[in-house]
N, C-alpha and C positions, 0 to 999 in steps of 0.2 A: 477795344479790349473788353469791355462792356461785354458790349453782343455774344464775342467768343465766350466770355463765362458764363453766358447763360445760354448758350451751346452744349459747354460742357456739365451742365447744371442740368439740362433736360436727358440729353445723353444717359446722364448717371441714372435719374430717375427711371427711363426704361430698362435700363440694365437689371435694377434692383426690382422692378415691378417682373421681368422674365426670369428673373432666378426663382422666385417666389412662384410663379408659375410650371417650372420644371421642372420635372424629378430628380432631388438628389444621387448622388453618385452611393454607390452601394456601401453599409456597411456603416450605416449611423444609430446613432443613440439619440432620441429625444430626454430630455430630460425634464418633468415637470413640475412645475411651482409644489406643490406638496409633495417631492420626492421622489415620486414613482418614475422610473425609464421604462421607456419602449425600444429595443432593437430591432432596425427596418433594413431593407435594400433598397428604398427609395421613399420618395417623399411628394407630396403634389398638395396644393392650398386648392381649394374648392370653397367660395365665400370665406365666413370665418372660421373656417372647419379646416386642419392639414390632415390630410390622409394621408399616413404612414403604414405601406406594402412590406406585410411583415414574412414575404416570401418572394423569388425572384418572378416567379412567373406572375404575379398579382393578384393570384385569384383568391387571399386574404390580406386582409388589411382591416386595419384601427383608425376610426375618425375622432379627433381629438382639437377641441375647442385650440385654435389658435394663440387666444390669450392666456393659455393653461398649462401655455410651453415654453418652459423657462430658457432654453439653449439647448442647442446639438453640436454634439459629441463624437470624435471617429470611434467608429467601434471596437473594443477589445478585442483580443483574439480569441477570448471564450466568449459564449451566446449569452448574450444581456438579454432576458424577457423579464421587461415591466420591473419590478423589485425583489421578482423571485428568479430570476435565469439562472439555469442551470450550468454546471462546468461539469463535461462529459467527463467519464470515468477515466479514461486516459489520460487526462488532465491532470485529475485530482490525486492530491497527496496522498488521500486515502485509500488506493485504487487497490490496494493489499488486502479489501476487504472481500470476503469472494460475494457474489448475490445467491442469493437463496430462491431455489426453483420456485414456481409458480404456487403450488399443491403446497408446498410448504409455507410460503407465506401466507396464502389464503389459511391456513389451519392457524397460522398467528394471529391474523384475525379478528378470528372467532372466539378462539380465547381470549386477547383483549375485550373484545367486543363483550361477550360472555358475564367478565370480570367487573365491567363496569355498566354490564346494560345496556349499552347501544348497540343500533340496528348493523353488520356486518356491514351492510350495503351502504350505511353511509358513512363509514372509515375508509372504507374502499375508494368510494365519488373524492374524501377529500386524501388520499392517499394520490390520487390522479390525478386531482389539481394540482396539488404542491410539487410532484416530483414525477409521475409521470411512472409511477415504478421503481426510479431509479436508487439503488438504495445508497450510491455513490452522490447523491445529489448536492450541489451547493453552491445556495445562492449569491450575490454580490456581497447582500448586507451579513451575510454566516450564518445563517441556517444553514441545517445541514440535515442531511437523510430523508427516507421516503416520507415523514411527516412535519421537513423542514423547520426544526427544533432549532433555536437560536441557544446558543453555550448557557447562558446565564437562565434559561428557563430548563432546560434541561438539568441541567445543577439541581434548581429548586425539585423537578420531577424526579430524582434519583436516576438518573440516566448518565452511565458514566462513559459509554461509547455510542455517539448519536448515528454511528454507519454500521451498526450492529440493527439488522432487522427487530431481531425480537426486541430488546431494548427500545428503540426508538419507537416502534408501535405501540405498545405498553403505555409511554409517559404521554405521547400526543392523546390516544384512546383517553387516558385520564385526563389529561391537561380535556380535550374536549367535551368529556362528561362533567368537569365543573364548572365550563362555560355555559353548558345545558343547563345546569340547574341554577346558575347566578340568572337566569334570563327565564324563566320558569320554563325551559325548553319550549323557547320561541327559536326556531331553528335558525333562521335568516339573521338573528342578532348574535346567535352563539359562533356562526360561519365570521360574520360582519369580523366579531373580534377576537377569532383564531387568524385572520388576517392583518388585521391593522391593529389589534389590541382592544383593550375592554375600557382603556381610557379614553379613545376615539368614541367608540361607540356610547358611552355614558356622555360624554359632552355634545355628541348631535343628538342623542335620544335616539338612535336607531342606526340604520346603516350610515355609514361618513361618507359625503357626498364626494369619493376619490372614484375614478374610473375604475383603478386596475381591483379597489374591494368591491365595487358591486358587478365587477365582470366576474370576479372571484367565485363570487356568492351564486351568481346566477349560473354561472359553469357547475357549481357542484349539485346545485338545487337542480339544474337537468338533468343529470347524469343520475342522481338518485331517484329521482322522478321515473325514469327511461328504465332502470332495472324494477321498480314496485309495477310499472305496468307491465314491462315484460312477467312479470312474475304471476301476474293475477290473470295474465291472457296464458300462461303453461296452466296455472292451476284451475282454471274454471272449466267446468263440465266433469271435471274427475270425482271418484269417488271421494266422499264424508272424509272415510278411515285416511286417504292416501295424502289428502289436502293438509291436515292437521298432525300429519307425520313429516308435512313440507314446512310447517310455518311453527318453529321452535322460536322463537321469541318472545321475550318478557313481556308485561303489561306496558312498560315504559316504551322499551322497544316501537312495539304495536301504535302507540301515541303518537310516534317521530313519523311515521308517515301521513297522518292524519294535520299534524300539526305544521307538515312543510308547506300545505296547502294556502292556509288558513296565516302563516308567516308573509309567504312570498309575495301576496299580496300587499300586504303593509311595508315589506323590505322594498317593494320597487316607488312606493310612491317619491 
């Protein structure tokens, strides 16, 4: 009798060692010790690292410290990415709201932008992080709209419908020019805590050492990066006059590209 249970004792231990070696079946949630979820189509352990295939074909996927993964979860029938997944428009309760053409938003923008002195382009970078466009957007935890505005901050920003474009750009634009200025527009710290909050970021001293914020940070800090060079490789070689009829921006403004440099550095260490 012996023998057989340590039959069935090694048994088990292979079984759990090949599960852990092959890809979960489609349509999981990691869930991690500090909160954040990933939504995958499969799953594979590589040392202490599981790479979670956040596409069916595989050709992206998130490596994610094994010990940093609190449990998985079958997937909702709306897209869980990370702590901001979106619930597509047809989904959403709020799907009554129409979206507002392309030309038109961009002009919103700029008026926020305007209003409070930052650079268009990088409302825009975190406009595409958070929501991808969608002005229907809405996360797990309730954020909501193109600058994924949580109820109770939104409140404080005078924003009384967060799936109304103009509205919701407006109070993010604000809400993130007073994270610029708490951080002496250190960009990478003002992104850090348009993410996880300003109370994260004051207790690590800088970015919080979560994945899904310095993936955050570092996705938008490209993206802004990507249109200032695109911008300087249109504008150079052109005339004085035509140059300085392209680049209407504040002194502050002018700053925030200078200064994402000079951040990013100290946000990755």
């Amino acid at each position: 009798m012996r023998f057989v249970a340590q039959i069935r004792m090694a048994l088990g231990m292979i079984l759990v060692f090949s599960l852990g070696a092959l890809p979960c079946l489609a349509g999981e949630v990691a869930v991690l010790k500090n909160g954040f979820s990933i939504k995958h189509e499969r799953r594979e352990v590589v040392g202490d690292i599981t790479r979670l295939y956040v596409n069916a074909d595989g050709s992206s996927f998130v490596d994610v410290r094994t010990a940093e993964i609190e449990h998985f979860e079958v997937a909702p029938e709306e897209p869980a990415d990370h702590s901001r997944s979106l619930v597509p428009a047809s989904l959403s309760v709020n799907r009554g709201f129409p979206a507002r053409p392309q030309n038109d938003l961009n002009t919103v923008v700029n008026d926020a932008s305007g209003r409070y002195r930052l650079d268009p382009d990088l409302v825009n970078s975190v406009i595409k992080a958070e929501s991808g466009f969608n002005v229907h957007a809405i996360s797990r935890k309730g954020a909501q709209g193109l600058m994924q505005l949580m109820p109770g901050t939104a409140s404080q920003l005078g924003v009384g419908n967060s799936f109304d474009a103009q509205a919701n750009v407006e109070g993010g634009t604000k809400y993130l020019r007073a994270l610029m200025e708490k951080y002496n527009f250190d960009m990478v710290k003002a992104l850090a805590a348009y993410n996880a909050g300003p109370q994260r970021v004051e207790r690590f001293g800088g970015v919080p050492p979560y994945y899904e914020t310095k993936a955050y940070v570092a996705r938008v800090v490209k993206d802004f990066n990507r249109k200032k060079m695109a911008e300087a490789a249109t504008t150079k070689g052109r005339p004085t006059k035509v140059a300085n009829t392209t680049s209407k921006r504040s002194a502050s403004a002018a700053s925030q590209s200078t200064q994402v440099k000079a951040s990013s550095t100290h946000g990755s260490e």
